[in-house]
C-alpha positions in Angstrom: -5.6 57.8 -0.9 -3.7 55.5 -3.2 -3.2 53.0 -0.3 -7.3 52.8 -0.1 -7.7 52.7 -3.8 -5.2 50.1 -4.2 -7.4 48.3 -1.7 -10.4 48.4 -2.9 -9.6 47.9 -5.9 -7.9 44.9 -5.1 -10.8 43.3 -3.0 -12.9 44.1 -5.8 -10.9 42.5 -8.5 -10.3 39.3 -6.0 -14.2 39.2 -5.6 -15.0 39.5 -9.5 -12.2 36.7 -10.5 -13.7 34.6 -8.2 -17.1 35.0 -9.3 -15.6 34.6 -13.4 -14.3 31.1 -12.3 -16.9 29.7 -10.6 -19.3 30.9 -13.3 -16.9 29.0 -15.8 -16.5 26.4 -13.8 -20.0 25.6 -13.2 -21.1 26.2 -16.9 -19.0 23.3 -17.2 -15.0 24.7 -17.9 -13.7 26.1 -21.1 -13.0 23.6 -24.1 -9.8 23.6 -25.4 -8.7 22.0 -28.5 -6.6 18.9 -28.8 -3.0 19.6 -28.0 -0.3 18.2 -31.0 -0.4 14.4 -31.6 -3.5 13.8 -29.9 -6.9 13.9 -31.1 -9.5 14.8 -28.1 -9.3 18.1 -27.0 -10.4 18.7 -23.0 -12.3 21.4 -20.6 -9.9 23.4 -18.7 -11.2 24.6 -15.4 -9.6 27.4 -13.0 -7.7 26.7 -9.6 -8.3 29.7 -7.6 -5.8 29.0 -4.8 -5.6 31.3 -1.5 -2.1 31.9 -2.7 -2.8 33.5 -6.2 -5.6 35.5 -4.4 -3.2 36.9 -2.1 -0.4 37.7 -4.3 -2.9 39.3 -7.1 -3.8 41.2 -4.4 -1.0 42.4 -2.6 0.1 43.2 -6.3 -2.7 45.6 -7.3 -2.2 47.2 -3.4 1.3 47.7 -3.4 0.9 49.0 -7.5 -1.4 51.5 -6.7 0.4 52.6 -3.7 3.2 53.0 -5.3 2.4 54.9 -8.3 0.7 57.3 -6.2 3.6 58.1 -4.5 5.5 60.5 -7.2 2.3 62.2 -7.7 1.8 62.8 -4.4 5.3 64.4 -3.7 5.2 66.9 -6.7 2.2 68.2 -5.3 3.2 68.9 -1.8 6.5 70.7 -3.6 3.9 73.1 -5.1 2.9 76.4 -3.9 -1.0 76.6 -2.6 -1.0 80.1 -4.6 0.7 79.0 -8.1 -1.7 75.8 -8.1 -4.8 77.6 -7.3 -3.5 80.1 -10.3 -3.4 77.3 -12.4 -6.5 75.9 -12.5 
């Protein structure tokens, strides 16, 4: 389960960051102001590279994964009787 949240999530997020930057990028960058000792500022515009796509990926997949491993334990460690007591 937190595998296939991890990866949806993560296709999702990829999908939508591309979609922020080529909106940006097409309304024509984001103006930044000059940097010290100069006097124009410039338009900064995003570089979405196949690399950054794949690590911000396998990041949110292997984060989610991961965190729902601890959870996942603890509840196998749990009697079906007490937890059904419980809630």
């Amino acid at each position: 389960e937190g595998l296939f949240i991890g990866l949806l999530g993560g296709a999702m997020g990829v999908l939508l960051s591309l979609g922020l930057a080529y909106g940006v990028d097409v309304l024509g960058g984001i103006e930044m102001p000059p940097p010290p000792s100069m006097s124009e500022g410039y338009q900064a515009f995003f570089k979405m590279t196949p690399e950054v796509l794949a690590l911000s990926f396998g990041i949110s997949v292997a984060a989610a994964f991961l965190s729902s491993l601890y959870p996942a334990w603890a509840a196998s460690r749990v009697n079906i009787v007490e937890a059904l007591l419980k809630s």
